[in-house]
ROVEXPA-276246 format. One record per residue (C-alpha): y negated, z negated, x; residue in one letter; residue number from 1. Coordinates in steps of 0.02 Angstrom, whole numbers. Layout:
residues N
{v:Y	w:Z	u:X	lomi:A	rovo:NUM} .
...
//
This chain:
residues 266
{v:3876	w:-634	u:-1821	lomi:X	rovo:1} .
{v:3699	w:-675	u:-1758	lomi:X	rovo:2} .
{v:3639	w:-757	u:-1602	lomi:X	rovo:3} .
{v:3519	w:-896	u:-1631	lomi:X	rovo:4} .
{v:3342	w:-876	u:-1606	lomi:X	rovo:5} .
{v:3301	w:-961	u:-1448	lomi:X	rovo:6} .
{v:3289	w:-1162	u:-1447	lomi:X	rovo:7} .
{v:3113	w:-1176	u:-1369	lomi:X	rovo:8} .
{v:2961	w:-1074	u:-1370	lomi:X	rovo:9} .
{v:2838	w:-1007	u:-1223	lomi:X	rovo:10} .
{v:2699	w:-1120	u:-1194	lomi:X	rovo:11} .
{v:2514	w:-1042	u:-1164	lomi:X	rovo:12} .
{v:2473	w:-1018	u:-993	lomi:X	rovo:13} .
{v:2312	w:-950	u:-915	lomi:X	rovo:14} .
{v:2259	w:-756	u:-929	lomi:X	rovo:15} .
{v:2222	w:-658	u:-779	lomi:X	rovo:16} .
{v:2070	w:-564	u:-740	lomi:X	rovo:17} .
{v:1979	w:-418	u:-672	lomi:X	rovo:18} .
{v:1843	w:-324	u:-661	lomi:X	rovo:19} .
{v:1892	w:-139	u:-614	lomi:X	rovo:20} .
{v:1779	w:-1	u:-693	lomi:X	rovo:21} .
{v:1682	w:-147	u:-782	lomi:X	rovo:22} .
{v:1829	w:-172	u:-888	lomi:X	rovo:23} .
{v:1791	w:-325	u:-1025	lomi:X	rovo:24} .
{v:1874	w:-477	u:-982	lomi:X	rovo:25} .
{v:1942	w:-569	u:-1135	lomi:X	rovo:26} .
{v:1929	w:-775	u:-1160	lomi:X	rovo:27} .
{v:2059	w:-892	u:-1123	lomi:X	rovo:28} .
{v:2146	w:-908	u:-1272	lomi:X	rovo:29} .
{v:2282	w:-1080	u:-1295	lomi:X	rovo:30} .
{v:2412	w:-969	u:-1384	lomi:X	rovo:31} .
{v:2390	w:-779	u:-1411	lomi:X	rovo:32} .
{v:2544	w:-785	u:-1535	lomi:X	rovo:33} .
{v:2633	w:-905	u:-1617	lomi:X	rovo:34} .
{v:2792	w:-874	u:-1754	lomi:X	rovo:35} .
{v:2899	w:-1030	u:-1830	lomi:X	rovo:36} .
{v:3053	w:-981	u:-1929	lomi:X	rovo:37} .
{v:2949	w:-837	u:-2021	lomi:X	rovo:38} .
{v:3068	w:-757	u:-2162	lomi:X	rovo:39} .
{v:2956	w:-610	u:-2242	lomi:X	rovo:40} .
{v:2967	w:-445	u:-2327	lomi:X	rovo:41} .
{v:2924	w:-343	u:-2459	lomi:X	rovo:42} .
{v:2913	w:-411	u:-2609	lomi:X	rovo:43} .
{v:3066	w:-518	u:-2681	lomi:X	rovo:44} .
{v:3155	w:-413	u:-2521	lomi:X	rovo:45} .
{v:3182	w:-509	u:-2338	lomi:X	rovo:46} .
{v:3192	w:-409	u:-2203	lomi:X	rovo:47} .
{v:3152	w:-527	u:-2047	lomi:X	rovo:48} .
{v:3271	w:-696	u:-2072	lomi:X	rovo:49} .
{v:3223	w:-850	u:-1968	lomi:X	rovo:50} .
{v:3116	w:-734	u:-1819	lomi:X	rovo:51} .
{v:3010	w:-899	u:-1687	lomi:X	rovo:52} .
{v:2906	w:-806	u:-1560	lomi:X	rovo:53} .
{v:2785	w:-869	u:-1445	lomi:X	rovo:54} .
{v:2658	w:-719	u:-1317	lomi:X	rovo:55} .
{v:2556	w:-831	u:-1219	lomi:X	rovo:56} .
{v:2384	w:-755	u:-1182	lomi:X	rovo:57} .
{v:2407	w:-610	u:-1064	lomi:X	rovo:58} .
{v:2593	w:-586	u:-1087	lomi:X	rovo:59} .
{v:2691	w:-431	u:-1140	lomi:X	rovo:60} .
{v:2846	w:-423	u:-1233	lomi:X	rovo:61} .
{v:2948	w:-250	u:-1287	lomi:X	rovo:62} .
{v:3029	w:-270	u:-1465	lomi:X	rovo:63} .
{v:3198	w:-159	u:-1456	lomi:X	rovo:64} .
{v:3329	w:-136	u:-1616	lomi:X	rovo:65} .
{v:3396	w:-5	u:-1704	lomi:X	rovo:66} .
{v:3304	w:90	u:-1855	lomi:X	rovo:67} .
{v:3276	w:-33	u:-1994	lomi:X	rovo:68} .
{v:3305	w:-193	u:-1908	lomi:X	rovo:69} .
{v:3132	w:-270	u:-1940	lomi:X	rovo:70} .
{v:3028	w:-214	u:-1813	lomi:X	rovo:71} .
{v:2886	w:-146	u:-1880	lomi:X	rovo:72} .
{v:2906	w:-278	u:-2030	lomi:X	rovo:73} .
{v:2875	w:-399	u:-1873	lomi:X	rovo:74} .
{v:2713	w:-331	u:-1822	lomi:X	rovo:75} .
{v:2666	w:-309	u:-2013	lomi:X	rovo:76} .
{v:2716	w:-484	u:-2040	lomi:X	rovo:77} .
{v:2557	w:-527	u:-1890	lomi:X	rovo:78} .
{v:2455	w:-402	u:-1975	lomi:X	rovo:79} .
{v:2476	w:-489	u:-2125	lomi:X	rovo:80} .
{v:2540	w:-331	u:-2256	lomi:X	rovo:81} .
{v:2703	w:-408	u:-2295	lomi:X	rovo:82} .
{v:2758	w:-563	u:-2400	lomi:X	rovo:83} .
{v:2783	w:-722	u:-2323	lomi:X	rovo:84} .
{v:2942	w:-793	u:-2396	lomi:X	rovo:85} .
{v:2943	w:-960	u:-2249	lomi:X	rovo:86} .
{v:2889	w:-1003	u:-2074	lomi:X	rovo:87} .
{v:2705	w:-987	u:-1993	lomi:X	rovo:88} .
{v:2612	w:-876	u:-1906	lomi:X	rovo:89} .
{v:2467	w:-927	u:-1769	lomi:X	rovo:90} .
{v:2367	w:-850	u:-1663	lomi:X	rovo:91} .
{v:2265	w:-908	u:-1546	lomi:X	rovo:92} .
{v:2297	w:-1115	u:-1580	lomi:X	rovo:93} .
{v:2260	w:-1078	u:-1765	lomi:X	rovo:94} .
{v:2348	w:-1021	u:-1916	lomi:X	rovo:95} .
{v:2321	w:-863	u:-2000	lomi:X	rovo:96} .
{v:2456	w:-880	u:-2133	lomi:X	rovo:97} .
{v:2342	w:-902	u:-2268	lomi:X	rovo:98} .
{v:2219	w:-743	u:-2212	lomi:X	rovo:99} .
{v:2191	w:-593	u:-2275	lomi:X	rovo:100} .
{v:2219	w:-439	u:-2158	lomi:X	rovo:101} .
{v:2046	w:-390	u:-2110	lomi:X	rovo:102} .
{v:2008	w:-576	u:-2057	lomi:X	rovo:103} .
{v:2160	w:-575	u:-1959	lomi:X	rovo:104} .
{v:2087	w:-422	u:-1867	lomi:X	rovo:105} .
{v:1913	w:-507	u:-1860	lomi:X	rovo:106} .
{v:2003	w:-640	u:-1758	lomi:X	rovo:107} .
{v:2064	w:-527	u:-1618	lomi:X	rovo:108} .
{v:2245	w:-430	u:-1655	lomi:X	rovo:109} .
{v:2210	w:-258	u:-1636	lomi:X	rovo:110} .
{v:2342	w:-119	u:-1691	lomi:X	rovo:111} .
{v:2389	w:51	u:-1652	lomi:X	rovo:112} .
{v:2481	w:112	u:-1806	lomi:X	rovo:113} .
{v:2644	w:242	u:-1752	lomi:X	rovo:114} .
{v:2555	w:361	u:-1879	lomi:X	rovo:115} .
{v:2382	w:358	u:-1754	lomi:X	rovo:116} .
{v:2289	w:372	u:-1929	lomi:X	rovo:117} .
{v:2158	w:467	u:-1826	lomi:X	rovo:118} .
{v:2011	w:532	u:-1950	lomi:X	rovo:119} .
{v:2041	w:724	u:-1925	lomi:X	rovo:120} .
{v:1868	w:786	u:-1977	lomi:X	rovo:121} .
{v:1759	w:654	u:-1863	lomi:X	rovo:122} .
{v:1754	w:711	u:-1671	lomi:X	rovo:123} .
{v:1826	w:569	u:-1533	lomi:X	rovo:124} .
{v:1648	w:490	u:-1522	lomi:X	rovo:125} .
{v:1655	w:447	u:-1688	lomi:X	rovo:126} .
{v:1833	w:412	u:-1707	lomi:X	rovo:127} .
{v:1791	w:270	u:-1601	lomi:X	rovo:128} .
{v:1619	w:223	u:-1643	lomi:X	rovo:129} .
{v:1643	w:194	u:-1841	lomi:X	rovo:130} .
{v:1775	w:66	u:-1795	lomi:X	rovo:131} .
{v:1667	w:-14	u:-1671	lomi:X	rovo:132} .
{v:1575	w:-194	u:-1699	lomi:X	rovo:133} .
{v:1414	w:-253	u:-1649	lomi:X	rovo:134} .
{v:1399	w:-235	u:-1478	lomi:X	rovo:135} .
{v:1433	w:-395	u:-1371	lomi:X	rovo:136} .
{v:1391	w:-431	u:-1180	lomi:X	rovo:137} .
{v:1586	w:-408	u:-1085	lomi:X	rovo:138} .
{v:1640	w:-307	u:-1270	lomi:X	rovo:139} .
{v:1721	w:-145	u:-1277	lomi:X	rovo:140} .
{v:1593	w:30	u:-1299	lomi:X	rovo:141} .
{v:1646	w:198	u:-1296	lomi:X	rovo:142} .
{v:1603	w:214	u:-1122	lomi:X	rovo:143} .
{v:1742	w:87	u:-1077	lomi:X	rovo:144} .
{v:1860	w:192	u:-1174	lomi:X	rovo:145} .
{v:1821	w:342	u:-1099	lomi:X	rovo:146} .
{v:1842	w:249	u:-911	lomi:X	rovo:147} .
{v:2007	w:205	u:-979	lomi:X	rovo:148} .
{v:2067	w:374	u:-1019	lomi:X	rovo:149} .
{v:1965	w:475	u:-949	lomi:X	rovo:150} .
{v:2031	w:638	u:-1040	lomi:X	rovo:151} .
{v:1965	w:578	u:-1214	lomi:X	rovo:152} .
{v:1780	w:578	u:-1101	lomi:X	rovo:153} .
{v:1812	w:767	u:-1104	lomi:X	rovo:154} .
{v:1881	w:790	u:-1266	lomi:X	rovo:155} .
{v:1715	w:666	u:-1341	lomi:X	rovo:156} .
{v:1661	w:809	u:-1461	lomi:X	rovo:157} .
{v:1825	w:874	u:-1531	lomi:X	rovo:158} .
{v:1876	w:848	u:-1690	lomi:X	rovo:159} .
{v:2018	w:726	u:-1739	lomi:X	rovo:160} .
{v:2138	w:866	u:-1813	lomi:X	rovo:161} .
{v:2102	w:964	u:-1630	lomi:X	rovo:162} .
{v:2182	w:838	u:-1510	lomi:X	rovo:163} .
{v:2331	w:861	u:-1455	lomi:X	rovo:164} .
{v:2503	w:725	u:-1495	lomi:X	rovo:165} .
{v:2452	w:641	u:-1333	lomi:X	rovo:166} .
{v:2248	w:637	u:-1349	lomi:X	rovo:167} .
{v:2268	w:563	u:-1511	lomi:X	rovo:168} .
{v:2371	w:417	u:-1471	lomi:X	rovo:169} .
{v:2263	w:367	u:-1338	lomi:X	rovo:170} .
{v:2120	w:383	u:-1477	lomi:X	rovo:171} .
{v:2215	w:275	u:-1557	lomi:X	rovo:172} .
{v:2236	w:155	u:-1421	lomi:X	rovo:173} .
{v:2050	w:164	u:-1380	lomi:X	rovo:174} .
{v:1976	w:129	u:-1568	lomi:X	rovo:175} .
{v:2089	w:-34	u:-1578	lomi:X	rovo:176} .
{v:2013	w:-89	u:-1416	lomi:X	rovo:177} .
{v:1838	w:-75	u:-1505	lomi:X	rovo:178} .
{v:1874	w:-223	u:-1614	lomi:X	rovo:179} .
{v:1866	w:-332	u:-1469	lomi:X	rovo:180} .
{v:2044	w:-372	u:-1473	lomi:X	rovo:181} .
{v:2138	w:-524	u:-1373	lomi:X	rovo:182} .
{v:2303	w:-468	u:-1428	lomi:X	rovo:183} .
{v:2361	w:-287	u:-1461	lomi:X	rovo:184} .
{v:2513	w:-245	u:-1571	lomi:X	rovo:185} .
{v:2576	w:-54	u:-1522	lomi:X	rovo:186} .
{v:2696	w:12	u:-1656	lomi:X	rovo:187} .
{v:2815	w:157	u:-1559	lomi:X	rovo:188} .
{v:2662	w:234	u:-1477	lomi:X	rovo:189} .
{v:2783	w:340	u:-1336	lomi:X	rovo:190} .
{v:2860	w:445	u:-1491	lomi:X	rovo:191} .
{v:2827	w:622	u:-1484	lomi:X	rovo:192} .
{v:2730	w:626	u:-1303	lomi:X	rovo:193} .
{v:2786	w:720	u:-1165	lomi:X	rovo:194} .
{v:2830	w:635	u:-998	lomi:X	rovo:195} .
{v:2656	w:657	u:-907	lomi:X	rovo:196} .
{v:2564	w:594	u:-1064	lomi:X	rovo:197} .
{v:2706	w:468	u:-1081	lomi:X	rovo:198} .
{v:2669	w:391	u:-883	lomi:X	rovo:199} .
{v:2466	w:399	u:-933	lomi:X	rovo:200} .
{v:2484	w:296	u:-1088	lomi:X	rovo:201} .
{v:2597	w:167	u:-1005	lomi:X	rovo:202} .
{v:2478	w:156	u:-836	lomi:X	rovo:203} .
{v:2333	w:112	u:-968	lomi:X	rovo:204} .
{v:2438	w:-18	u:-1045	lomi:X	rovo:205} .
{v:2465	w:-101	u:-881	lomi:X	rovo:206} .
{v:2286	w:-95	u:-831	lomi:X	rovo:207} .
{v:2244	w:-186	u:-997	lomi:X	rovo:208} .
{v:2368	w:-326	u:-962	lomi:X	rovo:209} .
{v:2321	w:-362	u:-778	lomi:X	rovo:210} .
{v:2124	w:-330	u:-761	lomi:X	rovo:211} .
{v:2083	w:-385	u:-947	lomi:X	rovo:212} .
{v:2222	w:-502	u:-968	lomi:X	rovo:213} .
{v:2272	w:-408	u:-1131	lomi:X	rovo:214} .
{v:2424	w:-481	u:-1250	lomi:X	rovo:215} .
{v:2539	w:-318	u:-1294	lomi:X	rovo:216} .
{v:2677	w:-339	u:-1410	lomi:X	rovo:217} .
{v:2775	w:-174	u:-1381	lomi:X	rovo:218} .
{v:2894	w:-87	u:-1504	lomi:X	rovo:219} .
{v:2996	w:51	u:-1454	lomi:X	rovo:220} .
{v:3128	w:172	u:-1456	lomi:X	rovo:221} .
{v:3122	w:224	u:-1298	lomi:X	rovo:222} .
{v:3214	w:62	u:-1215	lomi:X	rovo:223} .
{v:3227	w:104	u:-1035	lomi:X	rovo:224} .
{v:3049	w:142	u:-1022	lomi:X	rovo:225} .
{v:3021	w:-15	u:-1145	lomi:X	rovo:226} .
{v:3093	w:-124	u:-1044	lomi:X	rovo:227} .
{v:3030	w:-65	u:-866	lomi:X	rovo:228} .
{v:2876	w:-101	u:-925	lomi:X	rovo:229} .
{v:2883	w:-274	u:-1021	lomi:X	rovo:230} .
{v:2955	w:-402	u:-908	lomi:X	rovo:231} .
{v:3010	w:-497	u:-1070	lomi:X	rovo:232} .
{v:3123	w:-422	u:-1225	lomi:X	rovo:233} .
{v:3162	w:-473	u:-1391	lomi:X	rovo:234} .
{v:3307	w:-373	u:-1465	lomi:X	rovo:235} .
{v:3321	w:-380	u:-1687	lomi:X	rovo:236} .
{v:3458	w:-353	u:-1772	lomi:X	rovo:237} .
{v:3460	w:-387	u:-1969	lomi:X	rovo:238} .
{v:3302	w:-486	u:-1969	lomi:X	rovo:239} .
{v:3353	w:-596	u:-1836	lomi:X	rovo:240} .
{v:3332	w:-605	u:-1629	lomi:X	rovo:241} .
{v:3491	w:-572	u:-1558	lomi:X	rovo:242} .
{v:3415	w:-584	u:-1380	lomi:X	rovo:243} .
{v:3263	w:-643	u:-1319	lomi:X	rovo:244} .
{v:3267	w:-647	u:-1126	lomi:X	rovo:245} .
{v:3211	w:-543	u:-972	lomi:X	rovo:246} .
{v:3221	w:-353	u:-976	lomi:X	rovo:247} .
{v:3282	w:-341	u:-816	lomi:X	rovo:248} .
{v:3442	w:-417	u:-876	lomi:X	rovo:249} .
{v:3454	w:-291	u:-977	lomi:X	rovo:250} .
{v:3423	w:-162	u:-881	lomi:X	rovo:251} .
{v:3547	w:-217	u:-764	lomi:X	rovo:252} .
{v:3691	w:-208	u:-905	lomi:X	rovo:253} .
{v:3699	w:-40	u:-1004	lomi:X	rovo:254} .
{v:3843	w:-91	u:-1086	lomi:X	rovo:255} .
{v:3751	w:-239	u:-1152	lomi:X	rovo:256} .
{v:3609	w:-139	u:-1200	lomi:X	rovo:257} .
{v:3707	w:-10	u:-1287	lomi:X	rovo:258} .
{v:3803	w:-150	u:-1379	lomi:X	rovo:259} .
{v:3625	w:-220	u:-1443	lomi:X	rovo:260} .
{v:3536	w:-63	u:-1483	lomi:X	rovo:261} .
{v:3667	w:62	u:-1485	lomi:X	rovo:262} .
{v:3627	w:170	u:-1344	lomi:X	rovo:263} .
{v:3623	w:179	u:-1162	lomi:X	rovo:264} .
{v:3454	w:181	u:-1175	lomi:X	rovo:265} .
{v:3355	w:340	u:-1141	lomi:X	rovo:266} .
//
């Protein structure tokens, strides 16, 4: 039996803002993201059943659920790559049902694929500068990537296939921050890293939520360290949200946890 999807939805509230190391600071938008009763799949196939979700601008929020539950449907569902069965999807106060994929990314939702999808025969420079748009006064530059992760500055001329599990994710995090985006969708980027590379990637995330006032839709595995860093979760199960609530409550409860994701959460 599933829990109902929850009765009201997050209104937009205003983003905060910083400047440290020159980081760009994104506009106010009046809703980063915005899902009513969205029932989509693949094809004739449903795999996300009723899912309403509201990020304001700025917000975070960790999707948690075992394998197959619709999570990465979810963020394909934003992305636009799956079929839209019912419901609506808007971002920022508009729309975007009806758009193609590459306008949806024009608009501002940047992803980081759990694949990377790095080009393995173009060095990190160019990794990041052949997904880069014109340049724009406050916009993101490789320089501003490399101030964010500072070992991708020293790794600028390697090649793709040379970087280690850990370099190229945050090349991956960097080259969907040179779209410009207002809202960043992260599918399982912790998988594979090793602890010190695990604490680096997660530090960056919080710097892009709290000095550029970033929107970061989460999915993950790893729940415990999910869910100490989003103060908000939404748990899936078959398609639907079985919890959508503070992590902390979670957190709090491992038997509640492992009864919703089916571990005790490592």
């Amino acid at each position: 039996m599933h829990a109902a999807t929850p009765a009201s939805l997050r209104q937009a509230s205003a983003s905060r803002r910083g400047d440290v190391l020159c980081l760009p600071v994104m506009p106010v938008k009046p809703d980063s993201l915005l899902l009513r009763d969205v029932s989509a799949g693949y094809g004739e196939t449903v795999v996300l059943d009723g899912v309403s979700l509201a990020l304001e601008q700025g917000a975070t929020v960790s999707i948690l659920g075992r394998n197959g539950v619709g999570k990465t449907t979810l963020l394909a569902s934003v992305l636009g790559h799956t079929t839209l069965h019912a419901g609506d999807i808007a971002f920022a106060g508009r729309s975007i049902t009806g758009l193609r994929a590459f306008r949806r990314a024009r608009l501002g939702i940047g992803y980081v694929p759990q694949e990377r999808e790095i080009f393995p025969s173009l060095d990190v420079e160019e990794n990041l500068t052949v997904a880069s748009r014109r340049p724009r006064r406050g916009g993101w530059t490789a320089d501003r990537v490399y101030a964010l992760f500072p070992r991708l500055a020293e790794r600028r001329h390697s090649m793709g296939n040379q970087l280690s599990g850990g370099e190229q994710q945050m090349l991956a995090v960097g080259r969907a921050l040179m779209l410009n985006p207002s809202l960043l969708l992260l599918d399982e980027p912790l998988e594979g890293l090793a602890p010190v590379t695990v604490d680096r990637l997660l530090d960056a995330l919080r710097r892009l939520r709290s000095e550029v006032g970033l929107a970061i839709v989460l999915v993950e595995q790893h729940a415990r360290l999910a869910l100490e860093f989003s103060p908000r979760a939404v748990v899936l199960n078959r398609g639907r949200i079985v919890y959508d609530g503070a992590s902390g409550a979670l957190l709090n409860d491992s038997e509640r946890l492992a009864s919703l994701i089916g571990v005790s959460g490592a």
